[in-house]
N, C-alpha and C positions, 0 to 999 in steps of 0.2 A: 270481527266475527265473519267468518266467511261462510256464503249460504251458495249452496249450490244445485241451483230450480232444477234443473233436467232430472234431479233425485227423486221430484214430487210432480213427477207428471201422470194423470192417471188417463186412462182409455176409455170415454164415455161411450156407454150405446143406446139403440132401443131398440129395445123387445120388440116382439109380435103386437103386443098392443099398446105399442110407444113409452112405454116406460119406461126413464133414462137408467142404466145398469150400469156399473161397474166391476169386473171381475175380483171378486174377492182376492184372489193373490195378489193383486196390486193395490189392495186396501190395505191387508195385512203388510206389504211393502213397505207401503209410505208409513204407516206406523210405527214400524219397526226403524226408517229412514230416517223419521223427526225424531225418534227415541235415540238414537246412535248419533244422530247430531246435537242434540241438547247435551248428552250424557259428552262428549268428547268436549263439546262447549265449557263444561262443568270443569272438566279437567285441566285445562288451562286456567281456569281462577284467573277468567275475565273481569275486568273492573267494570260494578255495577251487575254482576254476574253472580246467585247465591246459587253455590254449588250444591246444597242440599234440596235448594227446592227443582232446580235443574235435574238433579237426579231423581228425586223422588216422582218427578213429574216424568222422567223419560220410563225411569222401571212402570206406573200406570202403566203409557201407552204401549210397552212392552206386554206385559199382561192381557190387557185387550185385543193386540195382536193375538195373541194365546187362544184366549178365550175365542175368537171369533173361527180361530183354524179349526178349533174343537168342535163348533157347530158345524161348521162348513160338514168336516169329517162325518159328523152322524148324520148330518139330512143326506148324504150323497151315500151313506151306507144304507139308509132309512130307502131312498129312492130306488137305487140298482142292490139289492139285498144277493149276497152271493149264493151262487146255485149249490 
């Protein structure tokens, strides 16, 4: 299995009042990151490797990816509401 770390590197910060952040587009990244590599994993029918739960498990963090861009979407609609 080849894993390749520079895919899942995220960009830690702090806020105004030290609290460590990460940019959601690089959340949803790496999500989507580990999803497209377990799901390509799956597909080679690795020994030792259950393609169903590898997929089932990459479509979640797919989804989540999803879901999170959707929140993102409304609170940044919710905050700058268009004129």
């Amino acid at each position: 299995m080849e894993f390749h770390e520079q895919q899942f590197r995220l960009p830690v910060r702090r806020d105004q009042d030290g609290t460590l952040v990460v940019p959601a587009d690089f959340v949803t990244g790496l999500l989507r990151g580990i999803a497209t590599t377990w799901q390509e994993w799956a597909d080679r029918d690795l020994p030792g490797m259950d393609p169903v739960t590898a997929t089932g498990l990459s479509a979640v963090l797919a989804d989540l990816a999803d879901q999170l861009d959707v929140e993102c979407i409304a609170t940044a609609s919710q905050a700058h509401p268009a004129d």
